[in-house]
Structure formats: structure tokens, C-alpha cells
C-alpha positions in Angstrom: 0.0 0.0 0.0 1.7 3.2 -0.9 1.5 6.0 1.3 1.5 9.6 -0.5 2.8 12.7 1.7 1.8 16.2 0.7 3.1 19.7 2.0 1.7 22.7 1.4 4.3 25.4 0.8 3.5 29.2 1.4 2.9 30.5 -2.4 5.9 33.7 -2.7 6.5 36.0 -5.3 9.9 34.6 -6.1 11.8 32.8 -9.6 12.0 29.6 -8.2 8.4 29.7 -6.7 7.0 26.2 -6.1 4.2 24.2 -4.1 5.5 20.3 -4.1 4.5 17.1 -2.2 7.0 14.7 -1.2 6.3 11.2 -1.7 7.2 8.2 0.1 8.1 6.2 -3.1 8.0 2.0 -3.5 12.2 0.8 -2.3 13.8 0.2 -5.9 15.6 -3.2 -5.7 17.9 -2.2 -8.0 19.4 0.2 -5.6 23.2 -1.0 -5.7 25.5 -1.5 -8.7 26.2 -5.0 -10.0 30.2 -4.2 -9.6 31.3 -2.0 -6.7 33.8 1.1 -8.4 36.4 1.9 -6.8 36.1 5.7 -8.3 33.8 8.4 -7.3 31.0 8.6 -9.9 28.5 11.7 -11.7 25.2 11.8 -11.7 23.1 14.7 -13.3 19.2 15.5 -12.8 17.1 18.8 -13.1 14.0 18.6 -11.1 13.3 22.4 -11.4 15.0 25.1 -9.0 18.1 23.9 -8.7 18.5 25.7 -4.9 16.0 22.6 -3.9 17.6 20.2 -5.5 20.8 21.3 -4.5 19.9 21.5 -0.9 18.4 18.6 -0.6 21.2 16.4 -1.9 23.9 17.8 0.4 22.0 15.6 3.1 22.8 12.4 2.0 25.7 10.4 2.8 28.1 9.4 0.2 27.5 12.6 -1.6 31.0 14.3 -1.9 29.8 17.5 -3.9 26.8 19.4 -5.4 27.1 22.1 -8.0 24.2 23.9 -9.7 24.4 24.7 -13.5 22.8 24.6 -16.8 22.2 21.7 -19.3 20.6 20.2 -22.3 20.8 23.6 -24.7 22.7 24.7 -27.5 23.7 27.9 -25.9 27.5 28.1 -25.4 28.2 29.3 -21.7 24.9 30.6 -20.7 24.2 32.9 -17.6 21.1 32.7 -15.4 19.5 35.6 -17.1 20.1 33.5 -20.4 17.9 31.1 -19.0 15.4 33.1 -17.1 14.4 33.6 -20.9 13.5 30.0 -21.2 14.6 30.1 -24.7 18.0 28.9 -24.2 16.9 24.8 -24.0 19.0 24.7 -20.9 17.8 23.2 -18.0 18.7 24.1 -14.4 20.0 21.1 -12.7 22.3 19.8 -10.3 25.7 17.2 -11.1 26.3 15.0 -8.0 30.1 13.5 -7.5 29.0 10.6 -5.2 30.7 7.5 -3.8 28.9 4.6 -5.1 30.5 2.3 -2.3 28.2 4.3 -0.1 25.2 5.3 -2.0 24.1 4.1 -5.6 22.5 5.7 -8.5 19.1 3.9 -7.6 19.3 5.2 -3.8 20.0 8.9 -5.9 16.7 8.4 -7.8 15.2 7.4 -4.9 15.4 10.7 -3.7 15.6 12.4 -7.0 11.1 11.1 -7.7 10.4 11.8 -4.0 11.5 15.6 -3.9 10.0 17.0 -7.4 6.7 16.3 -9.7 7.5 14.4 -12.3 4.2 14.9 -13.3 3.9 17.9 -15.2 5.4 19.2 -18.2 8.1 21.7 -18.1 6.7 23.2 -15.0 7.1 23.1 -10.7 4.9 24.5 -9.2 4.5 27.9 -10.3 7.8 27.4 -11.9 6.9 27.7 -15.7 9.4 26.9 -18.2 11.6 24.0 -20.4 14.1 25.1 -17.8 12.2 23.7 -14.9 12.0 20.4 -16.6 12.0 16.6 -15.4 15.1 15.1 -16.6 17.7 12.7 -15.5 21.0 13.0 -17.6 23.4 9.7 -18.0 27.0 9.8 -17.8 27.1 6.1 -18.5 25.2 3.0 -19.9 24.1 1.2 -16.4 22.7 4.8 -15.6 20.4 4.9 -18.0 19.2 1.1 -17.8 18.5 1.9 -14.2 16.7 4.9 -14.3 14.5 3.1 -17.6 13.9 0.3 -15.0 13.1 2.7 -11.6 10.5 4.8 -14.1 8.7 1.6 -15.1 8.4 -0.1 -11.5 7.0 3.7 -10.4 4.4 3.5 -13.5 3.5 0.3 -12.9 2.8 1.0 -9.1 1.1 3.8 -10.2 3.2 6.1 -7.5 1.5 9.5 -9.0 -1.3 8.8 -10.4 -0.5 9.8 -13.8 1.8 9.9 -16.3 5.5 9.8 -15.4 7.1 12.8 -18.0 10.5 12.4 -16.9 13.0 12.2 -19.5 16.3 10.1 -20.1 18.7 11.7 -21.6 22.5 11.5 -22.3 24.7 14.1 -20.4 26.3 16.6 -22.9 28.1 19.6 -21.4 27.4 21.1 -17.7 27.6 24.7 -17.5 28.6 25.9 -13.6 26.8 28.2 -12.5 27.2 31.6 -11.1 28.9 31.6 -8.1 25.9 33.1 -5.7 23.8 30.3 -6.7 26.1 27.8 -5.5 25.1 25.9 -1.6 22.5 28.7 -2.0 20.2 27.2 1.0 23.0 26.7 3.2 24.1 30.4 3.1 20.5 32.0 2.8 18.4 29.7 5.1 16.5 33.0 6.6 15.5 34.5 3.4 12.0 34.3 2.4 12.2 31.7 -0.2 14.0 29.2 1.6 12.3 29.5 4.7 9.4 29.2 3.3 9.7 26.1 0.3 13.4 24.5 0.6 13.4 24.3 4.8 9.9 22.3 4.6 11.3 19.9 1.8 14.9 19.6 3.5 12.8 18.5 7.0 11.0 16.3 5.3 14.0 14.6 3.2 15.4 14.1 7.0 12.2 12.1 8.1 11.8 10.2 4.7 15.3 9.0 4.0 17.0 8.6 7.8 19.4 5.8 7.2 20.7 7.9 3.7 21.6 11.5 5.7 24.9 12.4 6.6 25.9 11.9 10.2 
């Protein structure tokens, strides 16, 4: 029986303005890699504002880095105010460096489905926009078999009720972003915007995924 948690976030007059429910997704068996790397691996996702997505994988355990930036258009170097135009084909995303001897792709989509809608169609919230996209960019084959496999066990459980409009892409080039937006939660936690929307979704992350936060 699935259980389906929803928070109401306080509606502000900001960019990356969002209302969002967490869900409390089915445990993906295919959570951990057939071979155990010795390296530290990538792993790229947009999920809309990338100071959410950004804040709420700095929690988990086995993360070594988060960096927010721009993918998936033809632009060459774009700024923020290149894709606050929405006409760039960027996307604003996040690209993880993670341990995979600690936590595995599947655990990172895990969190990746229970922190955004992946629901609606180039839009979060109140977030309107190709740049505020559902997408999951692979760096490397086994990626993109697992994420294939994790989308079709959450449509066949029927997780959200409708259509899952996620897409699978290859990773081309990640563009860094400006350095303000970078740990942006972390060094902003009492303005409005993250009081507000990324505190609620961080707290909730914490209850949700215990055994997967850092200690």
C-alpha cells in the first residue's frame, strides 16, 4: 500500500516559486551496482530550481559534492539571465560527485522522484518553463538502464497517479553556475524563499530517507 505525503508550501512571489509534495516512493531493488567502483561517480538531474535540489542532496551520505548549473541547450556558456528567458533549451540542474560504495544511482533516484513532480510538463509549481524540466542526464550505460527500469516499476505502481514525464537523456556539457547560486540554501536559510519552500522539503527529506543523511 503506498502512502502519499503532501506539503503545502506558502505560495511567494519569487523565480523559483514552487508548491511540491513529497512522496514516500515504493524501495527500488535495484538500488546498488552490480560491480562496486572503486572511483567516485557523476550523476546529473534537473528537477526544477536547482537551490532545492541542490539543498536537498547535500543531506545524503556518500555525496562528496553538489554544484548547480545549466544543461541540455545549444547555448554556449549561458548565464542565469540567459535562461530566465526560457529560450535557451538549458535546463537548471544539479551534477552530484558521489561514492557509489556508499550510495548508488538507484538510492539517488530514490530521492531524486520523492523531492519533485515528475508529473507535469516543463513546469514546478509555479515554476513555468523548459528550464524547470524533469530530466535525469546519464553519464554512463548502467545509468540509464536503471533509471529506464526505476520509471517503469514507479508506473507500474502507479506512484503519481498519472503519467510519469521524466525524461532520459545523455549528459552533454554542464555549464557551472554563477557563483551566488552555489550551496545557496546553506548560506541563505533566513531568506523568504528558503524558509518558506526549501526548509519544509529539506525536514521532510530528514524524516523520509534517515538511514541515507549524513551523520
Amino acid at each position: 500500500m503506498k502512502k502519499k505525503i503532501s506539503i503545502l508550501l506558502t505560495m511567494l512571489t519569487f523565480s523559483c516559486q514552487s508548491k511540491e509534495k513529497v512522496q514516500d516512493l515504493p524501495h527500488f531493488k535495484h538500488n546498488k551496482p552490480m560491480e562496486i567502483q572503486d572511483k567516485l561517480e557523476i550523476a546529473t538531474f534537473a528537477g526544477g530550481c536547482f537551490w532545492c535540489t541542490e539543498a536537498v542532496f547535500l543531506e545524503l551520505e556518500g555525496v562528496k559534492s553538489v554544484t548547480s548549473g545549466y544543461i541540455g541547450g545549444t547555448t554556449v556558456s549561458p548565464t542565469y539571465s540567459d535562461i530566465c528567458r526560457g529560450d535557451t533549451g538549458h535546463a537548471e540542474a544539479i551534477q552530484i560527485i558521489f561514492d557509489p560504495k556508499i550510495i548508488s544511482f538507484g538510492e539517488l533516484l530514490e530521492v531524486f522522484f520523492a523531492t519533485h513532480d515528475p508529473t507535469t510538463l516543463n513546469r514546478q509549481g509555479n515554476d513555468v518553463g523548459t528550464q524547470y524540466r524533469s530530466e535525469i542526464f546519464y553519464h554512463i550505460a548502467s545509468q540509464k538502464k536503471i533509471a529506464e527500469d526505476y520509471i517503469a516499476l514507479l508506473t507500474k505502481e502507479n506512484t503519481f497517479g498519472k503519467p510519469i514525464l521524466t525524461v532520459i537523456s545523455e549528459a552533454s556539457k554542464f555549464y557551472e553556475a554563477e557563483d551566488y547560486h552555489q550551496n545557496y540554501y546553506n548560506q541563505n536559510q533566513s531568506q523568504g524563499y528558503c524558509s518558506y519552500v526549501i526548509t519544509p522539503k529539506v525536514e521532510k527529506v530528514r524524516k523520509l530517507f534517515k538511514d541515507k543523511l549524513k551523520k
